[in-house]
Structure formats: C-alpha cells, structure tokens
C-alpha positions in Angstrom: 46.8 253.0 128.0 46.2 255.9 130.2 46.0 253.9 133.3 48.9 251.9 132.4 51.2 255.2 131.6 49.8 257.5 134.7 50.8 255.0 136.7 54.1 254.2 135.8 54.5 257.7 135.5 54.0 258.4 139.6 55.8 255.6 140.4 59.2 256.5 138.5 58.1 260.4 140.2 58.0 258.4 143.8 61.2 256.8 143.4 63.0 259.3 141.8 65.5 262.1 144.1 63.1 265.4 144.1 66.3 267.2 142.9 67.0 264.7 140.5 65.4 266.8 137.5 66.7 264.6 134.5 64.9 261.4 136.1 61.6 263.0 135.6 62.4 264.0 132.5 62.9 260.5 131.6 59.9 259.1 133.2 57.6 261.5 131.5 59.1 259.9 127.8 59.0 256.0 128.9 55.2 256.4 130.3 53.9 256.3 126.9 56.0 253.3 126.0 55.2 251.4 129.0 51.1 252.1 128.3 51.5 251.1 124.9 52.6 247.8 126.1 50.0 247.4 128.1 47.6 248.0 125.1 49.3 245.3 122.6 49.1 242.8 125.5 45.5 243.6 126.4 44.9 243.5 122.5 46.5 240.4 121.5 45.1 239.0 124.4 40.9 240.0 123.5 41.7 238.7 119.7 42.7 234.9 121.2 40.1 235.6 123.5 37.5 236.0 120.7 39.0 233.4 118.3 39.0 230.8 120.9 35.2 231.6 121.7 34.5 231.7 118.2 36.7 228.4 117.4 34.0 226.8 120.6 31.1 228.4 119.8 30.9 228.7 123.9 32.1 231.1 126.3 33.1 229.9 129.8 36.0 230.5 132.0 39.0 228.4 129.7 38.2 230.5 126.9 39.7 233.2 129.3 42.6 231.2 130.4 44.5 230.0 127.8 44.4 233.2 125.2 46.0 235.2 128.3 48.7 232.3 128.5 49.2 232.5 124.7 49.2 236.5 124.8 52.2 236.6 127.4 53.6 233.6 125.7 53.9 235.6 122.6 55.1 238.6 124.2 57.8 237.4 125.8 59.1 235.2 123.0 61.8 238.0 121.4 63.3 236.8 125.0 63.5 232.9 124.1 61.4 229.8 123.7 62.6 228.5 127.3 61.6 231.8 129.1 58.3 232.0 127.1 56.9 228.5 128.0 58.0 229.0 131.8 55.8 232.0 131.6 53.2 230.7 129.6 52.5 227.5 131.9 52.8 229.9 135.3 50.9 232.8 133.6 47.7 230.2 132.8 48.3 228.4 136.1 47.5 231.7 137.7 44.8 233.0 135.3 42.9 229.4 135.8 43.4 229.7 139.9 42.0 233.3 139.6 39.2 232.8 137.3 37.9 229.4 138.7 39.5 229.8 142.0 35.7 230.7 143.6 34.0 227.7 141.7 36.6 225.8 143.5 35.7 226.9 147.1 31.8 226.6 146.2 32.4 223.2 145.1 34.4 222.1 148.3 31.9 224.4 151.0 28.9 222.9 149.3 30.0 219.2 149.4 30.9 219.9 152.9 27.4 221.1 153.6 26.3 218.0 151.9 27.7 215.8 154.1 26.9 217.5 157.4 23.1 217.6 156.3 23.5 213.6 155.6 25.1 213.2 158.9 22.3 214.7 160.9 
C-alpha cells in the first residue's frame, strides 16, 4: 500500500503546475485511495490464489494465472459483465505469457539443441 500510494503520489507531483498549489493538495488525499486499491486487488487476488492451490492440492504456475484473471475480473465488474470478461481473458492471457513465458523459450531452445546434436 505504501508503494502503491508514494508512487501515485510523485507522479500526480510531476505532472502537476509547481504553482498549481490545489493540485497537490489533491494528490496528497487520492494517494491513500489509489494504495488501498492496490491492497484489495493484491488481497483478493492471494485468497483465489490459496483456494485454488488448496482446491488442487498442487502449486504450479496456473494456480497463479487464473486467480489474477478472476481478481481483475471481479474488480472491474461494478463497470459491466462485457468490460469485465474482455479484461479477464486479456489480463490471464498476459499473466500465463509472463509466468510461463521462460518455460516456453526453454522448451523451443532445448528441442532446437536436440535436433542440431542429432544432426551431427
């Protein structure tokens, strides 16, 4: 939460007019909000996270993926069902390309390895 706030914080600071004395004023009162955010989204997303692993009784990489997916799916719900499922399919698209985006290039570099050992 403090990361989350200090750093909206400097960033409404930066963009703000340094005369502009109102506009800090403001940012000081929505960094709090904005962290807070940050916190229920990083909490809803450890308690699927946990009941999914619990649910498997395994932990590997998809027991990351799809409670971060159902965590911004939930969030941004209050904005509609369409919007939340767009971001829910993109949000676990990326979170599966990030997490087991290196297995991925193993995989490929070591069968290509494989097959220039077999052709020698």
């Amino acid at each position: 939460m403090v990361y989350g706030s200090l750093s909206h914080f400097i960033k409404g600071i930066r963009n703000n007019h340094p005369t502009n004395i109102s506009r800090v004023i403001t940012s000081l009162q929505a960094a709090p909000r904005t962290g807070v955010h940050f916190v229920v989204f990083y909490g809803l997303a450890n308690a699927f996270n946990l009941g999914m692993m619990y649910g498997r009784q395994k932990e590997d990489n998809y027991d990351k993926v799809l409670p971060f997916a159902a965590a911004v799916g939930l969030v941004n719900v209050k904005r509609g069902l369409r919007f939340a499922s767009t971001c829910t399919l993109l949000s676990g698209g990326l979170a599966a390309l990030l997490l087991n985006g290196d297995a991925i290039i193993q995989h490929f570099t070591i069968e290509d390895k494989d097959t220039q050992l077999d052709d020698h």
